[in-house]
C-alpha positions in Angstrom: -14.4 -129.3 -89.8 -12.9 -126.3 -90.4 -12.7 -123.1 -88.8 -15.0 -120.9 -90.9 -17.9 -124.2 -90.3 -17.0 -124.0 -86.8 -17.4 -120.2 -86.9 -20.9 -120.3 -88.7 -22.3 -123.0 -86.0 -21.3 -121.0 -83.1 -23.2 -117.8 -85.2 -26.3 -119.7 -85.7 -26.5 -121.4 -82.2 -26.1 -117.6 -81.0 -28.8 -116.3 -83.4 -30.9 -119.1 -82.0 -30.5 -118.0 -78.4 -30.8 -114.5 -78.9 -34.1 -115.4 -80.7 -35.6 -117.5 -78.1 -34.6 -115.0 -75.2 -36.8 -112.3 -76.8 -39.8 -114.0 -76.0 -39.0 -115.7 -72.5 -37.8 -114.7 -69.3 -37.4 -116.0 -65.9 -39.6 -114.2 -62.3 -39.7 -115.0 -59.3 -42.8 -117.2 -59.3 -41.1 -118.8 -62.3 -37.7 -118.7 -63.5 -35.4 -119.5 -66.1 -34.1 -122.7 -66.5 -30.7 -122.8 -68.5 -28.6 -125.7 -70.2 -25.2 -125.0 -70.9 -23.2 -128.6 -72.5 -19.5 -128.4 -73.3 -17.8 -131.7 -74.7 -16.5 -132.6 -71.1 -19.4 -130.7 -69.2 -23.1 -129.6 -68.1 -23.9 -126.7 -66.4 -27.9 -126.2 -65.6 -29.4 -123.2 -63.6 -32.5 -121.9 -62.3 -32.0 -117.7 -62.9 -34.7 -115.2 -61.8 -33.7 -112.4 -64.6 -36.1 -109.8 -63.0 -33.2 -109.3 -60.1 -30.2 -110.9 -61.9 -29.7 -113.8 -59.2 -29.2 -117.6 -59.8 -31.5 -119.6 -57.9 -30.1 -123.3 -58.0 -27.7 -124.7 -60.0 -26.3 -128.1 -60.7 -23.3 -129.1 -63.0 -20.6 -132.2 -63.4 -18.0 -130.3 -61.9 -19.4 -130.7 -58.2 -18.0 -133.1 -56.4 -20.3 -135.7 -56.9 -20.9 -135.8 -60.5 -17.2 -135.3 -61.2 -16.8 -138.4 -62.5 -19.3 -138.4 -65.3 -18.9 -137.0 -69.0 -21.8 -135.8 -71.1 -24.4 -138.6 -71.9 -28.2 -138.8 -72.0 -27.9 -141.0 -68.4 -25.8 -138.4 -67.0 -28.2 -135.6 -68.5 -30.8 -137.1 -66.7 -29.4 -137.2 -63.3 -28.6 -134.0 -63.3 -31.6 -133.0 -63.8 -33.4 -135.2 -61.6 -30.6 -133.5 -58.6 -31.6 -130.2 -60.2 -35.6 -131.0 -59.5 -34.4 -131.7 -55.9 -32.7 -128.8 -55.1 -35.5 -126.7 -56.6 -38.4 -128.8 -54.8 -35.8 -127.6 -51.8 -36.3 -124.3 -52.0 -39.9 -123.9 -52.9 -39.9 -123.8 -57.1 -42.4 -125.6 -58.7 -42.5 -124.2 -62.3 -39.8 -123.3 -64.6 -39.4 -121.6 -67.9 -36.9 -123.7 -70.4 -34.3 -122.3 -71.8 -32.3 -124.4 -74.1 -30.0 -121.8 -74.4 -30.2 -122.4 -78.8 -29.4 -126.3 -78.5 -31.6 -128.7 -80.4 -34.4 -130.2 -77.8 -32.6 -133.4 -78.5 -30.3 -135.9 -76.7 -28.8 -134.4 -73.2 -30.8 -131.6 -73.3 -34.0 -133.4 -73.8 -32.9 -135.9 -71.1 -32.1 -132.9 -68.0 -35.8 -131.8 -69.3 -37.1 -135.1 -68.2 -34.9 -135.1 -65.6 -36.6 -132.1 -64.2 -40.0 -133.4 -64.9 -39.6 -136.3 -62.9 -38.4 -134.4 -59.7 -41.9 -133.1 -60.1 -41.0 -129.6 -61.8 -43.2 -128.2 -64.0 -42.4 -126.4 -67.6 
């Protein structure tokens, strides 16, 4: 792949994200959930955008996911310890925010992840 491909993905995935955060945003009563996946790591957090703050947030560089790479299995744990942490603290419904990804693979498998924790999209 060269660099000018690589370039033009990286523009599109950001065209995508811009376009999807036109129409959603995360409240208080329900926030934002975003999915951020590198080729060693996931990052997923809960962000109410009215004040700016994150509410929970879960990713493979704690402690006790350090150990894991980016699969489907490991997107699904995540999200499952995501679900728990916001069941914690009250949350019950989330906006997703695939942050311009394809709903496909790991992404698709935190979003069941989530769902089975007993959140709500």
């Amino acid at each position: 792949m060269s660099v000018r491909e690589l370039s033009d993905k990286i523009r599109k995935r950001a065209k995508r994200r811009t376009h999807v955060r036109k129409t959603i945003a995360g409240v208080a009563e329900k926030p934002r959930l975003s999915v951020f996946r590198s080729n060693l790591h996931l990052y997923v957090q809960v962000i109410d955008d009215a004040v700016g703050n994150t509410l929970a947030s879960v990713s493979t560089m704690e402690e006790q996911f350090r150990s894991l790479r980016p699969t489907i299995q490991t997107g699904g744990t995540i999200g499952e310890e995501l679900g728990k942490r916001l069941l914690e603290k009250g949350i019950t419904q989330v906006v997703f925010d695939r942050n311009g990804y394809k709903y496909h693979g790991i992404v698709k498998a935190i979003a069941d992840g989530v769902r089975k924790a007993g959140i709500k999209f």
